[in-house]
C-alpha positions as CSV (number, residue, x, y, z in Angstrom):
1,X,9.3,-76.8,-99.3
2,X,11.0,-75.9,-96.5
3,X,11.6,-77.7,-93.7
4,X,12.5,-76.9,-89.7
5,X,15.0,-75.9,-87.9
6,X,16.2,-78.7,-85.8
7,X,17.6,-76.4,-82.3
8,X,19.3,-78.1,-79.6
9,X,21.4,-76.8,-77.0
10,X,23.2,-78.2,-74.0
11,X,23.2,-78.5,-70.4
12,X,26.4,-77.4,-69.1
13,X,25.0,-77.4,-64.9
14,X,27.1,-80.8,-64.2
15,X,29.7,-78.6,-65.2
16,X,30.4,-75.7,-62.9
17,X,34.0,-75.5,-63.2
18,X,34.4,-76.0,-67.3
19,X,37.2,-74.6,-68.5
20,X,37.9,-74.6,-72.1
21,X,41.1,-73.9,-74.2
22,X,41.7,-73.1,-78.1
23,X,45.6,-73.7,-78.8
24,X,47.0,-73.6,-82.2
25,X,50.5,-73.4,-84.1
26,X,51.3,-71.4,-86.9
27,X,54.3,-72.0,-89.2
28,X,56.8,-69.4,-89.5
29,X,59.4,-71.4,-92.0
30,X,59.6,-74.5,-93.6
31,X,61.3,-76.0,-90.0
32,X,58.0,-75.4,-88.8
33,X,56.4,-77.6,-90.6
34,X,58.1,-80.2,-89.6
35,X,57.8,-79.4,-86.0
36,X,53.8,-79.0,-86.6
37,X,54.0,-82.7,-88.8
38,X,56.3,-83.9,-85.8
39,X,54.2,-82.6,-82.4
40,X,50.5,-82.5,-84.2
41,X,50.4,-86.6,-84.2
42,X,51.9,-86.6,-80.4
43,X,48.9,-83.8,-79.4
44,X,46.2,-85.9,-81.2
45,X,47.2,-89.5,-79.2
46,X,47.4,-87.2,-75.5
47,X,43.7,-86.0,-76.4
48,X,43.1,-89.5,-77.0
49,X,44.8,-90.8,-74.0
50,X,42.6,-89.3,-72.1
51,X,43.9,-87.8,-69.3
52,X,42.3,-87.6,-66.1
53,X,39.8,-84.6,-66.4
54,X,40.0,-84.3,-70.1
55,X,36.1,-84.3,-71.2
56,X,36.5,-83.8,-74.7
57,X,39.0,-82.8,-77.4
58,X,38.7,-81.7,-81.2
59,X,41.8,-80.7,-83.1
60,X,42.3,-79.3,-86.6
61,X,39.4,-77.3,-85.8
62,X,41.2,-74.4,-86.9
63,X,42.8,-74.8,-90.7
64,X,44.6,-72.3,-92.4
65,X,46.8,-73.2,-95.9
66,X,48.8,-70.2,-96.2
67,X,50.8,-69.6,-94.1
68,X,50.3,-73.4,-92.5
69,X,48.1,-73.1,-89.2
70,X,46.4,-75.9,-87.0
71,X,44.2,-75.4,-83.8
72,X,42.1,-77.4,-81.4
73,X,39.8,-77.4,-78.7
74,X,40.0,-79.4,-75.7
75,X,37.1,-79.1,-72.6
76,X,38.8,-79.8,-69.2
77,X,36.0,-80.2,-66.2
78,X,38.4,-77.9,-64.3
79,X,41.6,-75.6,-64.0
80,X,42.9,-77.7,-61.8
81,X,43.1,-80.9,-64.0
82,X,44.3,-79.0,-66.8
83,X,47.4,-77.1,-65.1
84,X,48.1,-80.7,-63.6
85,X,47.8,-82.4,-67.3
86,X,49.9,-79.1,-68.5
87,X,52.8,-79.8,-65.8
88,X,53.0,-83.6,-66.7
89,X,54.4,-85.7,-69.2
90,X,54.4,-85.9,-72.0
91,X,53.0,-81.9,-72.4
92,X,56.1,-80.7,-69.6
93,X,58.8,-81.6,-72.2
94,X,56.9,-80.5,-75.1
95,X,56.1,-77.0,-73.7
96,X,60.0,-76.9,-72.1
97,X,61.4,-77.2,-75.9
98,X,59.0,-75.3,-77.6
99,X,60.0,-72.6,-75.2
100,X,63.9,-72.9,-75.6
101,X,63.4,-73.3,-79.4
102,X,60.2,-72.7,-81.5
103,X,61.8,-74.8,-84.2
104,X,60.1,-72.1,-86.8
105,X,56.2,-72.3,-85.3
106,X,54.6,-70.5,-83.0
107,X,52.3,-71.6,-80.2
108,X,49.2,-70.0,-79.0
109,X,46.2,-70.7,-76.2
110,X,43.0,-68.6,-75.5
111,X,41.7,-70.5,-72.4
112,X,38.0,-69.5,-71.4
113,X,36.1,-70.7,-68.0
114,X,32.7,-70.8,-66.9
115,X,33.1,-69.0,-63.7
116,X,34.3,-66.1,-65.7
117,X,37.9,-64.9,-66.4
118,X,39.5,-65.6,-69.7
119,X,43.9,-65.6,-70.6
120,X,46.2,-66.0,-73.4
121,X,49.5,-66.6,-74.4
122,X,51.1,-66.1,-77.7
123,X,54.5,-67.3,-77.7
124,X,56.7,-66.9,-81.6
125,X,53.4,-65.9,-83.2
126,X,54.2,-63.3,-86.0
127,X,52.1,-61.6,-88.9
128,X,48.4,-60.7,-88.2
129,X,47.1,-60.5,-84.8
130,X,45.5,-63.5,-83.7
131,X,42.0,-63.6,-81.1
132,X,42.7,-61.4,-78.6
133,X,45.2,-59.9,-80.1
134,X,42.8,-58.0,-82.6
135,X,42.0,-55.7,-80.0
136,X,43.7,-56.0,-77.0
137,X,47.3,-54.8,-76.1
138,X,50.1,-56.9,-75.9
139,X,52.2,-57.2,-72.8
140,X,55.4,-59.7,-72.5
141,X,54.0,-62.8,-70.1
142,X,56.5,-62.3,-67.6
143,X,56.0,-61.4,-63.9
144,X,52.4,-61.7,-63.0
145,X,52.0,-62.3,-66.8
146,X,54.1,-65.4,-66.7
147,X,51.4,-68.4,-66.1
148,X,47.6,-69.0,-66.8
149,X,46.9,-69.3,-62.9
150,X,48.6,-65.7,-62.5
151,X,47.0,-64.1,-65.3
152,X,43.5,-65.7,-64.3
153,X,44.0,-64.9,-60.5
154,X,42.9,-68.2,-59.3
155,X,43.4,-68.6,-55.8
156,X,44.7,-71.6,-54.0
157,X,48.1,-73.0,-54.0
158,X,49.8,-72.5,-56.8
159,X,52.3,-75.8,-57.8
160,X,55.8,-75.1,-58.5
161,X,56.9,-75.3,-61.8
162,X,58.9,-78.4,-63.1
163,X,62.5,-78.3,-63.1
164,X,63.6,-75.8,-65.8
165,X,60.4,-74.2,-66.6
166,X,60.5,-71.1,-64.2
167,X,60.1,-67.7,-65.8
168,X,64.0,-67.1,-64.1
169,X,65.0,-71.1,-66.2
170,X,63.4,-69.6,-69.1
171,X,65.2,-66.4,-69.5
């Protein structure tokens, strides 16, 4: 006997301005997997921290064995509280020594808003191309390729960057 299909979908109209991003870190060498075992524990008590805009968060959504790959999810109700959560502690330092030393993993985002408009960054990823990458060309983010809000085109005033974290601080 069969029985039904229970369907069920959601109502996303309290959320106009949803913007959600899939990160994840792949390990390149076996340094990497220590930076993955040390940063994975501090990403997982920010999602649960809650920042301010922060809607919901699931990571090791993406699992991969060999070679050693974690991603998540996180739901932001807008752009503008995730750049502000990206550009704040604890995340600022994080992102500012990944990008001066990968410590053997790679970091990747594919963000994805409701209004339309989608960008990614890839950033030490090696081996197979990942999401966009599977069909897309790609570019080196610098320029108007260096941040999300350039590569999206959202208006408004864009906030500086903290201290050492320009594209001209990064090199």
């Amino acid at each position: 006997m069969t029985s039904p299909v229970n369907r069920k979908t959601v109502d996303l109209s309290a959320y106009p301005d949803l913007v959600v991003i899939y990160l994840g870190m792949p390990v390149r060498t076996l340094k990497g997997f220590m930076t993955l075992m040390r940063i994975g524990p501090q990403i997982e008590s920010a999602g649960a921290g809650r920042p301010q805009g922060l809607l919901h968060f699931e990571n090791g959504i993406i699992f991969k064995l060999f070679p050693p790959h974690i991603g998540m999810r996180w739901y932001w109700k807008d752009f503008e509280s995730m750049e502000a959560w990206a550009r704040s502690e604890p995340h600022r330092v994080w992102w500012k020594n990944f990008l001066r030393d990968s410590g053997g993993a790679g970091f990747w985002h594919e963000t994805y808003f409701m209004r339309g408009g989608m960008e990614a960054v890839y950033d030490d990823v090696t081996g197979a191309p990942l999401g966009f990458q599977g069909f897309a060309p790609s570019v080196p983010a610098r320029g108007s390729m260096f941040s999300a809000r350039a590569r999206l085109g959202v208006g408004g005033v864009t906030p500086p960057q903290p201290e050492g974290m320009s594209e001209t601080d990064l090199g």
